[in-house]
N, C-alpha and C positions, 0 to 999 in steps of 0.2 A: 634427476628426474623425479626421485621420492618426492625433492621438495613441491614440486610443481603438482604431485595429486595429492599430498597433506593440503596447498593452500586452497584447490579444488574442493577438496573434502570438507576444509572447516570454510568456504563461500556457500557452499552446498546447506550442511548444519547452519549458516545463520540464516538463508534464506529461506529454510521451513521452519526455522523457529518463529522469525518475524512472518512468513504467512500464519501458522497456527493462533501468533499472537494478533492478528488482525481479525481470523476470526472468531478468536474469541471475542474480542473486542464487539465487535459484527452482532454476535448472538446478545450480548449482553445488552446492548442498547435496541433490542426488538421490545422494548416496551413503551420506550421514547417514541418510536416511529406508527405508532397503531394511533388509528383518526381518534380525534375529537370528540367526544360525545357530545351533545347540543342538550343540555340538559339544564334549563333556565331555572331549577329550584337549589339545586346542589353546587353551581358553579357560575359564579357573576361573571358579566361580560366582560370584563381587564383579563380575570381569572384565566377564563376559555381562551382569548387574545394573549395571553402569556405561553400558555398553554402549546398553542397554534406555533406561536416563536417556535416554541424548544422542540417540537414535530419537526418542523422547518429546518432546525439548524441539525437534531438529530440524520434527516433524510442525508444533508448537505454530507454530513462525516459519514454516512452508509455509501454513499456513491465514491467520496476520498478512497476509505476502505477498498472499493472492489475494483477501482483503479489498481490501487495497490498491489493487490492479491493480481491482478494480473500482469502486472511490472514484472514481477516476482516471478511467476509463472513461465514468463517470458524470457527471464533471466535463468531459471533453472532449464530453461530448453536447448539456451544457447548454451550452458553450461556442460549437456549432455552431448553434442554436436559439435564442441570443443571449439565455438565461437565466443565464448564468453571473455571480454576483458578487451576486444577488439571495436574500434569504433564501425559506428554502421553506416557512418557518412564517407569517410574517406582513408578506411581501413586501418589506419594509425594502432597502436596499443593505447588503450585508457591508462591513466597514471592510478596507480594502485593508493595514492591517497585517498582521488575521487572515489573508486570503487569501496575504499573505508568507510569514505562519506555516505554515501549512494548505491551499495552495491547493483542498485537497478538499474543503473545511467548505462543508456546505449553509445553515446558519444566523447569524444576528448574532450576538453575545455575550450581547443581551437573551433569547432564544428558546433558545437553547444551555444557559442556568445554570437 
């Protein structure tokens, strides 16, 4: 029984570490995601259009991010409620590789494809 809240314990420890690690991630690129300034002396229009991209692809990895952070979240709830490792389709045990993989996966492999 130990070992079943040791591996509880260290599912727990990876999944705040990996949420802490997104948001840092999150805060860090708040510089990426702040508009454009339209400022036709300082910044040519490729430039600004460049610019715009990396806004664009910044926003893209901020919304990945808080997917994330709520996978996560979600998995630490079921972890608390002592549903965690259990499929959500059709009650099965997840295989503890995927959960290596994935710790967020709601699903078996069967339910998942």
């Amino acid at each position: 029984m130990a070992e079943a809240s040791d591996e509880t314990d260290n599912m727990r420890e990876r999944l705040i570490a990996l949420r802490a690690q997104l948001s840092g991630e999150d805060a860090g690129a708040a510089e990426w995601r702040k508009p454009v300034a339209l400022d036709q002396q300082s910044v040519g229009r490729l430039s600004r259009m460049d610019a715009m991209q990396q806004q664009q692809m910044a926003d893209a990895e901020a919304r990945r991010r808080k997917s994330d952070i709520a996978r996560i979240d979600a998995a630490l709830k079921r972890l608390d409620e002592g549903e965690f490792g259990w499929c959500l389709s059709c009650g099965e045990a997840i295989a503890e590789k995927r959960l290596e993989i994935d710790p967020m996966a709601t699903q078996c492999i069967a339910c998942a494809s």
